[in-house]
N, C-alpha and C positions, 0 to 999 in steps of 0.2 A: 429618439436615438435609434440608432438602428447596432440592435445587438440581436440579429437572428444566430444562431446555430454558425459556430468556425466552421472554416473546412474540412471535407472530408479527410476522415483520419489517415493519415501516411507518412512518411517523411519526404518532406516539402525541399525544393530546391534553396541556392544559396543565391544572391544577388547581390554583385558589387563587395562581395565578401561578407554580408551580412545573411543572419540565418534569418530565414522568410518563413509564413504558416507555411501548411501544406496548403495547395492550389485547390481551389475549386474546379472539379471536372461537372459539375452536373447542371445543369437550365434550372434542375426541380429544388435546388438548395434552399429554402427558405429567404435567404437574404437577398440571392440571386430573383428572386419571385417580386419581393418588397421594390426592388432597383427598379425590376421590371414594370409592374405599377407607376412609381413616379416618371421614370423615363417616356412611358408609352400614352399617360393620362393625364400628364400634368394639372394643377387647378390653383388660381389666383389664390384659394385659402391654403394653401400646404403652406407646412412651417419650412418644408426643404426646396431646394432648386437643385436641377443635375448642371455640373458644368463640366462638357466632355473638350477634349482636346487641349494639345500644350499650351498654346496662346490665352486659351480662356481661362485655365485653371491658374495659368501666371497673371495674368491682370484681374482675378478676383485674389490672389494669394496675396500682390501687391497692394489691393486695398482692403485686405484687413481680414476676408471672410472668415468666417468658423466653420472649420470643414469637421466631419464625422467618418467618412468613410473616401479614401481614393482606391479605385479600382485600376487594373494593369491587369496588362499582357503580359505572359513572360518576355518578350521581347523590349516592352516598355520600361517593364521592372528593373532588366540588365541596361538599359541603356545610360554609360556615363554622361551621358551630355545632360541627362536628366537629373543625374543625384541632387546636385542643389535645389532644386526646385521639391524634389520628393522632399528632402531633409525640411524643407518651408513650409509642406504640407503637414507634414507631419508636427511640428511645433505647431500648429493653427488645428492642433486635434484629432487629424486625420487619422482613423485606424487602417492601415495598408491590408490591402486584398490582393491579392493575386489568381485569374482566373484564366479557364483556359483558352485560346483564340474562340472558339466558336460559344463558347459561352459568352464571352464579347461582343460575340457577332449578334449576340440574342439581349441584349442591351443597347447597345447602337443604334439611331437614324441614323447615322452617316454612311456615305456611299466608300469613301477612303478611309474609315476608323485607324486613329493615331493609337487605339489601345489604351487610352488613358480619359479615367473619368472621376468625376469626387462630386460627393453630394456635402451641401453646402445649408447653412441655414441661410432661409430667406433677408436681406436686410429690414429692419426695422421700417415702417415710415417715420417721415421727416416728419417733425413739428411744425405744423401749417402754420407758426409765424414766420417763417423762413421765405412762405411761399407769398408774402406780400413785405417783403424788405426792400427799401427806398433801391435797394442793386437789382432787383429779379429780373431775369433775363430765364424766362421760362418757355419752353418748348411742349404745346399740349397736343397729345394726338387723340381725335376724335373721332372712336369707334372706330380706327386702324387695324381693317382686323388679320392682314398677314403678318404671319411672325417676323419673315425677312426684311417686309418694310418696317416694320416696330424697332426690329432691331438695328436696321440702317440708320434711322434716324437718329434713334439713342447714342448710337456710334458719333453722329455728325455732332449733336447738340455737345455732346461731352468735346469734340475737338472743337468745339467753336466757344466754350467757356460758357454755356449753359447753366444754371444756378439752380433748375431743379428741370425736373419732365415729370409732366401731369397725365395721366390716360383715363379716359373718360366712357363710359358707355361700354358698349362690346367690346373696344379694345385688348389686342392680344395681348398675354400677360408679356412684359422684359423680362422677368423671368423664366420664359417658359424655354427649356432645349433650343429648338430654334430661332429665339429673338435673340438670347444668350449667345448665340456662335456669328449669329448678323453683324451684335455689335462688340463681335472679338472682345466681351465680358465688361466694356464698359458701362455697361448696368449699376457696375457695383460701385461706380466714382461718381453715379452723381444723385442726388437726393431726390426719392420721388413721393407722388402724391396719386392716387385712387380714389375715382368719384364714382359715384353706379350710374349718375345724371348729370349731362351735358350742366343742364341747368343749374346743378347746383355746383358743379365745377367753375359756370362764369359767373356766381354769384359771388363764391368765394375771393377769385380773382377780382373780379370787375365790382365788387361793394369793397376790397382792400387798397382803389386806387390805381389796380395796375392797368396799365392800356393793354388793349384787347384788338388783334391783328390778325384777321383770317384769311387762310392762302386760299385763294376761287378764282378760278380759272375767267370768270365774268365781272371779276372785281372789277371796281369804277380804278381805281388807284393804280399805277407800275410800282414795281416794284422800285424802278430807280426815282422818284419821286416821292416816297414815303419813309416817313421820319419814324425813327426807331427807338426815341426816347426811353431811358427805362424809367421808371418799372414798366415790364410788356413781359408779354407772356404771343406766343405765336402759335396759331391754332391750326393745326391740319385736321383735315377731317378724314371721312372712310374714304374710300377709294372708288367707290360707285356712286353714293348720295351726297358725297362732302360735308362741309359739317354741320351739323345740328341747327336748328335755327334758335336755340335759344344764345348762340353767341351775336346774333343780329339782335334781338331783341336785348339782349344787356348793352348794346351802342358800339361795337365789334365794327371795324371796319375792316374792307374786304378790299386787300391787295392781290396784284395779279402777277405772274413772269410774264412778259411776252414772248410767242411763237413763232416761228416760220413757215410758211406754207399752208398744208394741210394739217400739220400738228396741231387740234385742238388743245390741248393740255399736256402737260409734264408727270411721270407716276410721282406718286405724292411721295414720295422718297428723295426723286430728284428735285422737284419743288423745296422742298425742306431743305436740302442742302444749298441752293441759292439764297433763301429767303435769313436761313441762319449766318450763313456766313455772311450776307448782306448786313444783317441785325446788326455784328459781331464787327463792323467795320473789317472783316479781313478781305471784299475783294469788292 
């Protein structure tokens, strides 16, 4: 829980007509330091996740998260278009901060900070029977290790009706700050699973039943030729080795998009989003 030290003692501004702590002015405030840690070092084991900006803190608020602490701007604090979303935060736990811009600014990656941030407990994982139900239509990224692709993709899977997302090996955490804002917070809609090996990721799948379908740029298969039966789980791999060869060794077959030109290959992002929405029968 994060119960560092309130804010500095004074009498604190009013917002929306409701009386507010006093504001934090200082970087070195204790709780201000704690923020700064998780915001700056994120780690797959934290029990917490930061989720900065409107859009993400409304699409984890909408699914359910258990927030601790939201931080603001005075400007974000005052602003009506936001009360209902604050009043949301705040039923889901949230204990209101208010600090001052440049203490924000010492909190932030973002280059535009909206002034609003709330730390979040991490979702649970899912019960791996889920992750082999006669429906699974799962989306596994292998050893994907940029956050904005991690988080694109999370984004794609969750619009294309995805039924869980697996990350395997080095993969960047969905969690982390910037997978979080990739996939404008849909992280938190859809049920996920952590393996620390490839191998034991397509044992789990591929001994439960589910077909097993790797996006490679060399694949024998097109993409418009390949049956999507479920249960399937769809495997992108890293972005410079692709993926693991223990998903060919579990009988993994390797579909391909085709190119034009000189295009070798698709970023596995864009990949993901043909192969899923292809999955998904949407296009």
């Amino acid at each position: 829980m994060f119960d560092g030290p309130s804010p500095e003692p004074g009498e604190g501004p009013s917002y929306c007509g409701r009386a507010a702590d006093p504001m934090i002015t200082s970087r070195g405030n204790p709780l201000i330091r704690e923020l700064r840690t998780l915001m700056r070092a994120p780690t797959r084991r934290a029990a917490r996740v930061a989720v900065e900006g409107w859009r993400v803190l409304d699409a984890a608020a909408g699914a359910g998260a258990r927030f601790e602490v939201a931080v603001y701007t005075p400007e974000a604090a005052g602003d009506p278009r936001r009360a209902a979303l604050r009043d949301r935060l705040r039923v889901l736990g949230a204990r209101e901060v208010v600090v001052a811009p440049d203490v924000f600014a010492a909190l932030t990656q973002v280059e535009a900070p909206q002034g609003a941030l709330g730390i979040a407990a991490r979702p649970a994982p899912s019960d791996l029977s889920r992750l082999t139900a006669a429906g699974t239509f799962a989306a596994v990224l292998d050893g994907v290790q940029d956050p904005g692709n991690v988080g694109a993709i999370v984004r794609t899977a969750a619009a294309a009706g995805a039924t869980a997302v697996v990350t395997a090996g080095a993969a960047a955490d969905p969690f982390g700050p910037k997978a979080l804002r990739a996939s404008a917070g849909a992280a938190f809609r859809v049920p996920f699973f952590h393996f620390e090996r490839a191998a034991a990721a397509a044992a789990a799948l591929g001994g439960g039943g589910v077909r097993l379908i790797v996006a490679d740029p060399r694949g024998a298969q097109l993409a418009s030729a390949m049956s999507f039966a479920r249960p399937l789980a769809l495997v992108f791999g890293n972005e410079g080795a692709g993926a693991d060869a223990a998903w060919q060794h579990a009988g993994a077959a390797a579909v391909r998009v085709p190119t034009a030109g000189a295009v070798e290959s698709l970023n596995v992002a864009a990949a993901a989003a043909v192969l899923l929405y292809r999955a998904a029968g949407l296009i």
